[in-house]
C-alpha distance (Angstrom), angle and dihedral (degrees) to the residues before:
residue distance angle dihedral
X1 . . .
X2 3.80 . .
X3 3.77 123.6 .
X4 3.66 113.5 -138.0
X5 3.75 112.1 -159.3
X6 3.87 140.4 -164.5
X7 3.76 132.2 -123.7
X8 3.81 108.9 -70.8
X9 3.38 98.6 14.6
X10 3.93 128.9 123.8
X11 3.46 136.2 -146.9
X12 4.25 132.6 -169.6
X13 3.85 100.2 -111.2
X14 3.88 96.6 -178.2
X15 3.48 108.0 16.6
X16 3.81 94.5 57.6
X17 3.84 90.9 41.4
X18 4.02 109.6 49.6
X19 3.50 112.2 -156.0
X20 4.08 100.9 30.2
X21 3.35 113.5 133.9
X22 3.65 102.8 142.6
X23 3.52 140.8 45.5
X24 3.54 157.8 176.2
X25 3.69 122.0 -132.1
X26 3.82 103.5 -161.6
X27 3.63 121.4 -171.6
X28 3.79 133.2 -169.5
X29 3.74 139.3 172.8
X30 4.05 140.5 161.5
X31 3.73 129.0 -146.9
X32 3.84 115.1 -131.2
X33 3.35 125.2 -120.9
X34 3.86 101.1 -69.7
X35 3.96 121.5 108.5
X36 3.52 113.6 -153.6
X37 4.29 84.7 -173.8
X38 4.07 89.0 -95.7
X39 3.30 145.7 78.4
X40 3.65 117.0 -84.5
X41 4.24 98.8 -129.2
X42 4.05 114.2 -177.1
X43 3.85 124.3 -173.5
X44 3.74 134.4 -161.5
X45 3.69 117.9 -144.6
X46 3.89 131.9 162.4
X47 3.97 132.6 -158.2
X48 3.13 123.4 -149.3
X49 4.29 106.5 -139.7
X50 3.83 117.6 -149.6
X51 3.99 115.1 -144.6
X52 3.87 85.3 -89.7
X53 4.36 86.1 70.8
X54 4.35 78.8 -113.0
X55 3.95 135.2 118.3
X56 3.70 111.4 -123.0
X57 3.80 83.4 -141.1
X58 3.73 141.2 -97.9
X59 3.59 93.6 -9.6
X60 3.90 90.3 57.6
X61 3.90 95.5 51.0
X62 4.01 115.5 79.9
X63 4.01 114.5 -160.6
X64 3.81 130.2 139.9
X65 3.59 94.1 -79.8
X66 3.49 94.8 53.6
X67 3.54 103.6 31.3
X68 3.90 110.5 162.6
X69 3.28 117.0 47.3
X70 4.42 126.1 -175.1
X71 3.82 88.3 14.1
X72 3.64 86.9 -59.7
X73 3.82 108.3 -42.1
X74 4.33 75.6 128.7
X75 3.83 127.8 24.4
X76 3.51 141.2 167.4
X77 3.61 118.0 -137.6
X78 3.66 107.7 -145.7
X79 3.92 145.0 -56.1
X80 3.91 115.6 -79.7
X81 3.48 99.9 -169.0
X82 4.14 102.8 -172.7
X83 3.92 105.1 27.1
X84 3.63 88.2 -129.4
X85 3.56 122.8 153.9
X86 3.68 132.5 37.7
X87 3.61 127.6 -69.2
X88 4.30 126.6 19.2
X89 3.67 108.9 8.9
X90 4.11 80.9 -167.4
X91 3.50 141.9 -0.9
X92 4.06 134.6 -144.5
X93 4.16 111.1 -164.3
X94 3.69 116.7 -152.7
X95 3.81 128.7 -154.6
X96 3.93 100.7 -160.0
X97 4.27 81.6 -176.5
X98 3.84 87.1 50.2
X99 3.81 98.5 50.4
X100 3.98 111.9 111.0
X101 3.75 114.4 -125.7
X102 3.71 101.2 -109.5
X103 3.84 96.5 54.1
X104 4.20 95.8 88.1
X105 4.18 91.1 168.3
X106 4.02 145.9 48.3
X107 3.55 107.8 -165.9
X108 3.86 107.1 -171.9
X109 3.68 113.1 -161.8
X110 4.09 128.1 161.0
X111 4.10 126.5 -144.3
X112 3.93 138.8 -157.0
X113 3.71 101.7 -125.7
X114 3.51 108.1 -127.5
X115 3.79 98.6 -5.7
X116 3.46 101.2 155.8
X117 4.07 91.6 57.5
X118 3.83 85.9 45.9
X119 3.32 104.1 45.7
X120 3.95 95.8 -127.5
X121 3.88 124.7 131.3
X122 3.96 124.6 163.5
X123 3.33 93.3 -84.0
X124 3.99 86.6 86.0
X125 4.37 74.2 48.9
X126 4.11 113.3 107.0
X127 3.81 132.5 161.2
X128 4.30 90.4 9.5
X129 3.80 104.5 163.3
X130 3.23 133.9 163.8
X131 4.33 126.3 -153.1
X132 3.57 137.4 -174.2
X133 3.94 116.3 -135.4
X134 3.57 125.2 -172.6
X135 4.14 101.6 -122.1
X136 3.99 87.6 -155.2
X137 3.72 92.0 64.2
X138 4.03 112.9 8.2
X139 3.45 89.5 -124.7
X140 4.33 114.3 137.7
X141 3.84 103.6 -124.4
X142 3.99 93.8 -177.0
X143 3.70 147.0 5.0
X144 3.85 137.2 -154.5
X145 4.12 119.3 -179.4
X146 3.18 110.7 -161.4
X147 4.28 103.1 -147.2
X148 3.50 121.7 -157.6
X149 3.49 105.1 -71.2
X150 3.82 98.0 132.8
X151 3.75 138.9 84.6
X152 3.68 124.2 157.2
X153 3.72 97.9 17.9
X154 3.63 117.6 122.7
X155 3.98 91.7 -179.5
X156 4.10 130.0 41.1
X157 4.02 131.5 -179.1
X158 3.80 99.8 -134.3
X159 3.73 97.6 -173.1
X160 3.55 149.0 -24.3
X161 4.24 128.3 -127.9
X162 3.76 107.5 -161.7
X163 3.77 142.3 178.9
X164 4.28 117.1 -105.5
X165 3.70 99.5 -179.3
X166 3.88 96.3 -63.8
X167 3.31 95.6 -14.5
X168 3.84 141.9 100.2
X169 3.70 119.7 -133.1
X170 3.94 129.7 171.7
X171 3.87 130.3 -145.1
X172 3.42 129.7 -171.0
X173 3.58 119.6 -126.7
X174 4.01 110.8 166.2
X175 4.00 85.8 176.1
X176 3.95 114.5 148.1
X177 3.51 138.4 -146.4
X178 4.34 140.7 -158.5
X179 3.74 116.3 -136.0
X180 3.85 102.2 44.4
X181 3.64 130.1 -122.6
X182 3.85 90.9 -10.1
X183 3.56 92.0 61.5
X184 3.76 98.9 45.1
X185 4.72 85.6 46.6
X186 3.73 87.4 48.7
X187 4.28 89.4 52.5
X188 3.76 85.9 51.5
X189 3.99 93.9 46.9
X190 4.30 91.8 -108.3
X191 3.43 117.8 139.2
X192 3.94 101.5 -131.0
X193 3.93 88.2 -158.2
């Protein structure tokens, strides 16, 4: 049975599921019915904090162009470049066993490539979700739906995947951001140069 969740809560990922180790973070969206003249293109990225609440750097920051990350403890599935469809528009896969010691959170956050030139923000955002599935089994362990909370944000943290002990947990965040990816790099302490 899935557990669907609210912003800010928190849920035991590992400790209330023995035996998951790995998992895909599938996220989905659709844009309403306004055309700013372009595409609508959303990406999924991850970065991986260090105890000090920073990305180490390149290494810790999982996009499409740099899709596997710690010989994949972290990987990004693959580009969807229109959101069409039903479903996960993209997925991140996460190797708890894989994880190196000093990475203590996942934050999972999703972007409007080049919303500023386009005009877009996720207020032209509905039904975004994110769920957790256990890749041993298929089965959805967890759910967070998103609402329609947001306006002018180009940028939102969906969720974050952090260490209890030896534990997973996840929290959901839903908090947005203006000024894209570089905004969300600069709250984790990467330089989006």
């Amino acid at each position: 049975m899935t557990i669907s969740l609210s912003k800010g809560q928190r849920i035991d990922l590992t400790k209330t599921n023995p035996g998951l180790t790995k998992v895909v973070v599938g996220l989905g969206w659709d844009i309403n019915k306004y055309n700013s003249g372009a595409d609508y293109d959303l990406d999924a990225s991850a970065f991986l904090i260090q105890a000090d609440g920073r990305v180490q750097g390149i290494e810790g920051f999982l996009y499409y162009n740099n899709a596997k990350l710690y010989n994949g403890a972290v990987e990004h599935t693959g580009d969807n470049r229109t959101g069409a469809g039903d479903g996960d528009d993209e997925q991140i896969i996460i190797d708890f066993t894989k994880i190196p010691e000093h990475i203590q959170r996942i934050g999972i956050a999703v972007t409007i490539h080049e919303a500023e030139l386009r005009k877009q923000n996720f207020g032209h955002v509905s039904n975004a979700f994110v769920r957790v599935v256990d890749a041993a089994t298929d089965r959805e362990v967890l759910r967070y739906d998103l609402g329609e909370e947001f306006s002018l944000e180009t940028a939102v943290v969906i969720c974050e995947l952090y260490r209890h002990g030896s534990e997973w947990k996840f929290q959901a965040i839903g908090s947005g951001f203006n000024g894209g990816l570089a905004a969300l790099c600069k709250n984790y302490g990467l330089d989006a140069q």
